[in-house]
Backbone as JSON Lines, residues from 0, in Angstrom:
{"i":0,"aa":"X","n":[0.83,-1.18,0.0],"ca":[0.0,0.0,0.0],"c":[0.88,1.25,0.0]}
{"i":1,"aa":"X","n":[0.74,2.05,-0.55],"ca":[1.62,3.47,-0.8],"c":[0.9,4.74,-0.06]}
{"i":2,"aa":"X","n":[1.42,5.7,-0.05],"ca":[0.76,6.27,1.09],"c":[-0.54,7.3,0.85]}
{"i":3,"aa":"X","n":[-0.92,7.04,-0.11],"ca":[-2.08,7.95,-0.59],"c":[-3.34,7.23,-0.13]}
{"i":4,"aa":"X","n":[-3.33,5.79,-0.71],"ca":[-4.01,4.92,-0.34],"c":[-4.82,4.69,1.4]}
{"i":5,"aa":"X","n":[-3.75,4.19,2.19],"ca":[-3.35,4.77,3.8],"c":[-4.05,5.8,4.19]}
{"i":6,"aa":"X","n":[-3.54,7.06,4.07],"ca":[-4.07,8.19,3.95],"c":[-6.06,8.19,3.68]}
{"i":7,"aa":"X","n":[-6.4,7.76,2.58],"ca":[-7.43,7.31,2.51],"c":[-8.37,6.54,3.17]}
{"i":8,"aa":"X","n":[-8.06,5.65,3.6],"ca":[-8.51,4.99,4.75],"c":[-8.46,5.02,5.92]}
{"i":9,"aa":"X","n":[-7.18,6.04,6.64],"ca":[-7.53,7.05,7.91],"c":[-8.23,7.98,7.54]}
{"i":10,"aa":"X","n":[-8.41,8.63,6.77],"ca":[-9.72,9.41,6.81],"c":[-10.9,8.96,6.41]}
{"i":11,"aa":"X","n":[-11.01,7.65,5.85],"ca":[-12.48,6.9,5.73],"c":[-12.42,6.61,7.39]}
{"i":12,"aa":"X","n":[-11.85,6.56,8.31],"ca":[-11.73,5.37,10.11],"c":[-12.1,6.69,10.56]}
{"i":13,"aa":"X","n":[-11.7,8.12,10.44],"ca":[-11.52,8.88,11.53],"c":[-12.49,9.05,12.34]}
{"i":14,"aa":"X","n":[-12.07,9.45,13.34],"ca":[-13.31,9.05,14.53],"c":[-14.16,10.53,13.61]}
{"i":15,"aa":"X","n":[-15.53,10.32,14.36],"ca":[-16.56,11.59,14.05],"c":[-16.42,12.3,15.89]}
{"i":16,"aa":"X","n":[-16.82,13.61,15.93],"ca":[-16.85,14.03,17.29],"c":[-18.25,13.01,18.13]}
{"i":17,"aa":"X","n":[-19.1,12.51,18.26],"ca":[-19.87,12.0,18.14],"c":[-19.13,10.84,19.23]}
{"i":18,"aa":"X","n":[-18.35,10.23,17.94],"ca":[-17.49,9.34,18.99],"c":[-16.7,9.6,19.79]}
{"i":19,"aa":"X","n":[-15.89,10.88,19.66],"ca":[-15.19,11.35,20.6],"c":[-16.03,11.92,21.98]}
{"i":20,"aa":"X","n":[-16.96,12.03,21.43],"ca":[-17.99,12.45,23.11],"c":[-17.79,11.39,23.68]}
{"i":21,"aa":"X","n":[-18.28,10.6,23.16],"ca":[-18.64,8.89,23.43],"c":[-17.52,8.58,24.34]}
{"i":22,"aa":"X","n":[-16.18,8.41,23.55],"ca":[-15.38,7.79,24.55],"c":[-14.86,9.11,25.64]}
{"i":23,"aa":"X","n":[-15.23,10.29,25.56],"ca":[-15.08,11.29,26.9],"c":[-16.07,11.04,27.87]}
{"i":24,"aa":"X","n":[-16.89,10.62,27.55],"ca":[-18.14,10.14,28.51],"c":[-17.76,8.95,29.51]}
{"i":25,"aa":"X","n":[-17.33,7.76,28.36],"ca":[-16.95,6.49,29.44],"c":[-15.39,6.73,29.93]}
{"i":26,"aa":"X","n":[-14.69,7.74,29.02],"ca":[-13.54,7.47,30.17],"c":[-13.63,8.24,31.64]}
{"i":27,"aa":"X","n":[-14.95,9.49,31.6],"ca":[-14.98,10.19,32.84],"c":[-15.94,8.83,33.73]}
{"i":28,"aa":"X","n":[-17.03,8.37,32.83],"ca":[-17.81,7.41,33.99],"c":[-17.19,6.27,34.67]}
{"i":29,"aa":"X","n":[-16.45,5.85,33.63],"ca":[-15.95,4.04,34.26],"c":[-15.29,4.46,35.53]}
{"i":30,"aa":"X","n":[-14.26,5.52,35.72],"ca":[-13.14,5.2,36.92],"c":[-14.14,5.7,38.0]}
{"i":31,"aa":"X","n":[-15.1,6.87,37.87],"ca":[-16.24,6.79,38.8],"c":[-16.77,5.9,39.41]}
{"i":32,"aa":"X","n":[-17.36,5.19,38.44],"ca":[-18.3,3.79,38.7],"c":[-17.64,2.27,39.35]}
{"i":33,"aa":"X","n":[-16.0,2.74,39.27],"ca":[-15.21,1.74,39.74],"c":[-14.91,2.09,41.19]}
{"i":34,"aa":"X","n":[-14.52,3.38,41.02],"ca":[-14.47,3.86,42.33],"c":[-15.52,3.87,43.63]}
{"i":35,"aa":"X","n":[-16.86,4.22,43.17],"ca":[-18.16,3.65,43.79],"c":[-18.28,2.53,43.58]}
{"i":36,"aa":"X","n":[-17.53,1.41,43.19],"ca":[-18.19,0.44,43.5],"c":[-17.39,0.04,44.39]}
{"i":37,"aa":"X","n":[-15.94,0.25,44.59],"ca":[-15.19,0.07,46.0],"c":[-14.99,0.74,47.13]}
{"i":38,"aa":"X","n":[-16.25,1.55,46.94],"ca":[-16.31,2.17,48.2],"c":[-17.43,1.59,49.16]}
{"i":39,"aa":"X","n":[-18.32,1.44,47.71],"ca":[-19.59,0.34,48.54],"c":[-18.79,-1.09,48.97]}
{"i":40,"aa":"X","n":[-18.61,-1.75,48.68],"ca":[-17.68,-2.46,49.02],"c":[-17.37,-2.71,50.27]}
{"i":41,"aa":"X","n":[-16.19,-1.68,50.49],"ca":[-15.72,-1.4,51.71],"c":[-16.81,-0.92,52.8]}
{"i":42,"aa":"X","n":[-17.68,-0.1,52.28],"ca":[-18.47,0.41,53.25],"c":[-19.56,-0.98,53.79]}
{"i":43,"aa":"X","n":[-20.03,-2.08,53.23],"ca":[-20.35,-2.92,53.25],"c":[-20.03,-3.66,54.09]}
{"i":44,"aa":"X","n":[-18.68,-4.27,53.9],"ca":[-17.6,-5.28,54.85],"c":[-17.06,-3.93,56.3]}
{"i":45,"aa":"X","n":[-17.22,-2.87,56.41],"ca":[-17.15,-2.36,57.54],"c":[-18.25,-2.18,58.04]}
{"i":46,"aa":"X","n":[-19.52,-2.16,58.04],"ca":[-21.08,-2.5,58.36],"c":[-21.29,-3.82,58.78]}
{"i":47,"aa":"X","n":[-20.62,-4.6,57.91],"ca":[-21.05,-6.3,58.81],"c":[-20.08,-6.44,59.93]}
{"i":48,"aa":"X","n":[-18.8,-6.23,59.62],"ca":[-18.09,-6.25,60.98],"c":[-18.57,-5.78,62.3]}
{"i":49,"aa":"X","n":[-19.11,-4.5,61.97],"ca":[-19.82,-3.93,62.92],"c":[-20.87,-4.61,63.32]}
{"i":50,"aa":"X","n":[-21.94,-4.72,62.58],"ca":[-23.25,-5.99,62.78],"c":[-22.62,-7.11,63.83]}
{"i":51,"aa":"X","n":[-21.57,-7.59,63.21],"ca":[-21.1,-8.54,64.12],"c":[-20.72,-8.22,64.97]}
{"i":52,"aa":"X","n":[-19.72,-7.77,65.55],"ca":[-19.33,-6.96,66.9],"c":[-20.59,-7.17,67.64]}
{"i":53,"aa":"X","n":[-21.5,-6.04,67.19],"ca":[-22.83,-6.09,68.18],"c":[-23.15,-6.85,68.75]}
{"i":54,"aa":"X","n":[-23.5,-7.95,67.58],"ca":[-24.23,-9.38,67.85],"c":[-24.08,-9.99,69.22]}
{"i":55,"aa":"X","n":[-22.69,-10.17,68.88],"ca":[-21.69,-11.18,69.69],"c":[-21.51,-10.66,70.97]}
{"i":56,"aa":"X","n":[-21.71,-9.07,71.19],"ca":[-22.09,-8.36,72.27],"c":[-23.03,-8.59,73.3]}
{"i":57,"aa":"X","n":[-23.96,-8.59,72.39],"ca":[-25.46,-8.61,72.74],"c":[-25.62,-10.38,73.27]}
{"i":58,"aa":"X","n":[-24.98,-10.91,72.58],"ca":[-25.3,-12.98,72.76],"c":[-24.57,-12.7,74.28]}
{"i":59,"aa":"X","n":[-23.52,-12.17,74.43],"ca":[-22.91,-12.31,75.84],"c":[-23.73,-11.56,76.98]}
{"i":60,"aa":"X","n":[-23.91,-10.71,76.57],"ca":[-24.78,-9.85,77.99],"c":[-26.23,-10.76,78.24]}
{"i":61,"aa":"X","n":[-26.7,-11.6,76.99],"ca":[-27.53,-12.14,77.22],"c":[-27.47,-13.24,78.19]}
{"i":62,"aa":"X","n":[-26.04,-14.02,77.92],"ca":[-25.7,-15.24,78.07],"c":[-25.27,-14.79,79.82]}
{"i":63,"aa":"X","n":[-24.71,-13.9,79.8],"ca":[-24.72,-13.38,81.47],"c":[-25.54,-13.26,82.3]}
{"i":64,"aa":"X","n":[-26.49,-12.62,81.48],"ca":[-28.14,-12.56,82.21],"c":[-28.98,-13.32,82.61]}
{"i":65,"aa":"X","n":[-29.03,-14.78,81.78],"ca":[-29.25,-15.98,82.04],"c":[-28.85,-16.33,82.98]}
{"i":66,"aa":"X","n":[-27.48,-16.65,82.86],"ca":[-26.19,-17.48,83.88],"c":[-26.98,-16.94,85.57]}
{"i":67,"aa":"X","n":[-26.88,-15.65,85.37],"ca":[-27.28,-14.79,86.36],"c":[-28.2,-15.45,87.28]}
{"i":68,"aa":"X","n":[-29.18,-15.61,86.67],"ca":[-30.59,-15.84,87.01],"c":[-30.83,-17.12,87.27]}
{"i":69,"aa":"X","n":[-29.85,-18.17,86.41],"ca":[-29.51,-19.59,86.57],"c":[-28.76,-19.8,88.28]}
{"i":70,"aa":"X","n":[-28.25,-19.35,88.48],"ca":[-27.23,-19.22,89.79],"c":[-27.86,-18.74,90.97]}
{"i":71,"aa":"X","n":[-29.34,-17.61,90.88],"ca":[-29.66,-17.25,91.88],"c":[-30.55,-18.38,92.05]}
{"i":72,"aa":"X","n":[-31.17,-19.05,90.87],"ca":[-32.49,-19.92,91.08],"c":[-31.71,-21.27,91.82]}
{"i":73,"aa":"X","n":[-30.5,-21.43,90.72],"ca":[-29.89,-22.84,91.75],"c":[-29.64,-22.8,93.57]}
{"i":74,"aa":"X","n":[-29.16,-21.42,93.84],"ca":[-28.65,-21.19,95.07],"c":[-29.85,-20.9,96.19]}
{"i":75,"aa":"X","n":[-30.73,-20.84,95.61],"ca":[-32.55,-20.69,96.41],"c":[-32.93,-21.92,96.72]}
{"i":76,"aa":"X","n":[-32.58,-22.91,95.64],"ca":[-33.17,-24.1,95.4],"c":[-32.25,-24.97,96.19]}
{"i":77,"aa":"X","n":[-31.22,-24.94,96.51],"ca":[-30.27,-25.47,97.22],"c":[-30.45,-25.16,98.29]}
{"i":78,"aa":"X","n":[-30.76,-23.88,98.85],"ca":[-31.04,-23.57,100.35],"c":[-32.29,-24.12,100.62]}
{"i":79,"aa":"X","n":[-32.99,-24.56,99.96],"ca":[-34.41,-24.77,100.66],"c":[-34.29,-26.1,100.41]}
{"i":80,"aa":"X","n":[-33.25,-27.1,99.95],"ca":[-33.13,-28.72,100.02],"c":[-32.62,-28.87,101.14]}
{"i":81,"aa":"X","n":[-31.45,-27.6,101.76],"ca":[-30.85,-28.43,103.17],"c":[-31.84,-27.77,104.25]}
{"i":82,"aa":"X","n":[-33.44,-27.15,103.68],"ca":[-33.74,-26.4,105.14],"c":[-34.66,-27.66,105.37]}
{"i":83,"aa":"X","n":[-34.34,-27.33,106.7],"ca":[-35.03,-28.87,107.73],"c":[-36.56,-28.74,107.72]}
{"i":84,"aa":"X","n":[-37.59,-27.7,107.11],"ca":[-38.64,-27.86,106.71],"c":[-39.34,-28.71,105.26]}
{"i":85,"aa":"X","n":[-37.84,-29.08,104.44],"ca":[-37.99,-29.7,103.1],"c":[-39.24,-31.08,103.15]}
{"i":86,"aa":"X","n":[-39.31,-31.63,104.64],"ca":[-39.33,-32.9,104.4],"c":[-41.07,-32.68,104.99]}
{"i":87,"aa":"X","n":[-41.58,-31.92,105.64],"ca":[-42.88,-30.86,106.31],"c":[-43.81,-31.25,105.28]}
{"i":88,"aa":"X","n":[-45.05,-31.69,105.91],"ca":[-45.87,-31.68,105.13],"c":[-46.77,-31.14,105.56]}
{"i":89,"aa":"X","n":[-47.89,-30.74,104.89],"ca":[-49.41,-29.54,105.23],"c":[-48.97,-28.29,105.56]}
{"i":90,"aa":"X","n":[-49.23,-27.99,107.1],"ca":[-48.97,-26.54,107.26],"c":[-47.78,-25.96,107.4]}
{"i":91,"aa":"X","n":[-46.88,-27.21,107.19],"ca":[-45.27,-26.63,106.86],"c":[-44.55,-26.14,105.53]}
{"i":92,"aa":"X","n":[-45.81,-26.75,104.66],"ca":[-45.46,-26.33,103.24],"c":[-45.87,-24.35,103.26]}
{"i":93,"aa":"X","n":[-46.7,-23.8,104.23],"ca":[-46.33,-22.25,104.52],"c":[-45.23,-21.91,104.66]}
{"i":94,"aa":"X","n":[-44.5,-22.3,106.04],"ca":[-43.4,-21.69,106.38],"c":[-42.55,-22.0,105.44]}
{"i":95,"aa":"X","n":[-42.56,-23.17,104.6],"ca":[-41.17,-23.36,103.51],"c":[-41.85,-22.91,102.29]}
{"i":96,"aa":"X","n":[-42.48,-21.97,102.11],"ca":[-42.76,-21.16,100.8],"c":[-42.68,-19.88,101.71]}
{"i":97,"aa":"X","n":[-42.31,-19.37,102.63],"ca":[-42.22,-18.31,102.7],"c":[-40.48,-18.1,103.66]}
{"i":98,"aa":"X","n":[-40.05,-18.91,103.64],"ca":[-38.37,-19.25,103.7],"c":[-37.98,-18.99,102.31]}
{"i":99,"aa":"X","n":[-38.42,-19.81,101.3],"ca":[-37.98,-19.68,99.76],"c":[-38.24,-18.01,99.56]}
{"i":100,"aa":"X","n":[-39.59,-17.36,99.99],"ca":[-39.18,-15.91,99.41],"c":[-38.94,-15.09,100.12]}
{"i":101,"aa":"X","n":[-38.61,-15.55,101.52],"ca":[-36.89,-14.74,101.81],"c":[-36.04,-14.46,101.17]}
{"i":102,"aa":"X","n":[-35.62,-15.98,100.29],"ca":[-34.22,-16.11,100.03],"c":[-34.1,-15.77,98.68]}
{"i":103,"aa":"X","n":[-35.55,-15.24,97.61],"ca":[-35.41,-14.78,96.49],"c":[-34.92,-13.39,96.59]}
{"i":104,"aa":"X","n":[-33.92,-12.9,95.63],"ca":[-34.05,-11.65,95.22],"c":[-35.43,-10.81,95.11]}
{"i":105,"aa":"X","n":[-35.57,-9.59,95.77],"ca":[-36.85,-8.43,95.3],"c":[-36.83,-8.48,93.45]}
{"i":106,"aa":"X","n":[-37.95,-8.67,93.0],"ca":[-37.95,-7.82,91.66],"c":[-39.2,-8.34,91.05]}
């Protein structure tokens, strides 16, 4: 091919402005759209971490609160097996229901 020819056919290819918008458009959108999408991303995986944190927060204060309540009920229930009214029957079953809520916590 000689160069007239060449010549000819870059100016049959040349871009039109049209296309040159075109690719000014996606080269301003893409690094945008890349960029938002790693920000969501990140903002995402620092939201569940957090979610989690909480969670696992929250399962323990729960799991304390229980325990809690597990320990006062065992330690009530234990005092009123060694009280020497355990074994009382009729009008002793008063005084050993009202020994037991002595020994409950108010609430």
């Amino acid at each position: 091919m000689n160069f007239q020819s060449r010549l000819k056919i870059t100016l049959r290819r040349a871009r039109t402005i049209r296309e040159w918008l075109a690719l000014l458009v996606i080269s301003c959108i893409l690094p945008a759209t890349i960029a938002t999408m790693f920000l969501i991303q990140h903002f995402y995986q620092h939201e569940r971490a957090s979610v989690e944190r909480t969670t696992i927060a929250t399962a323990r204060a729960l799991m304390q609160a229980v325990d809690r309540e597990l320990f006062s009920a065992q330690g009530t229930l234990q005092a009123l097996a060694t009280s020497p009214l355990s074994g009382v029957r009729g009008s002793g079953w008063i005084s050993w229901a009202g020994q037991g809520n002595t020994l409950l916590p108010a609430g």
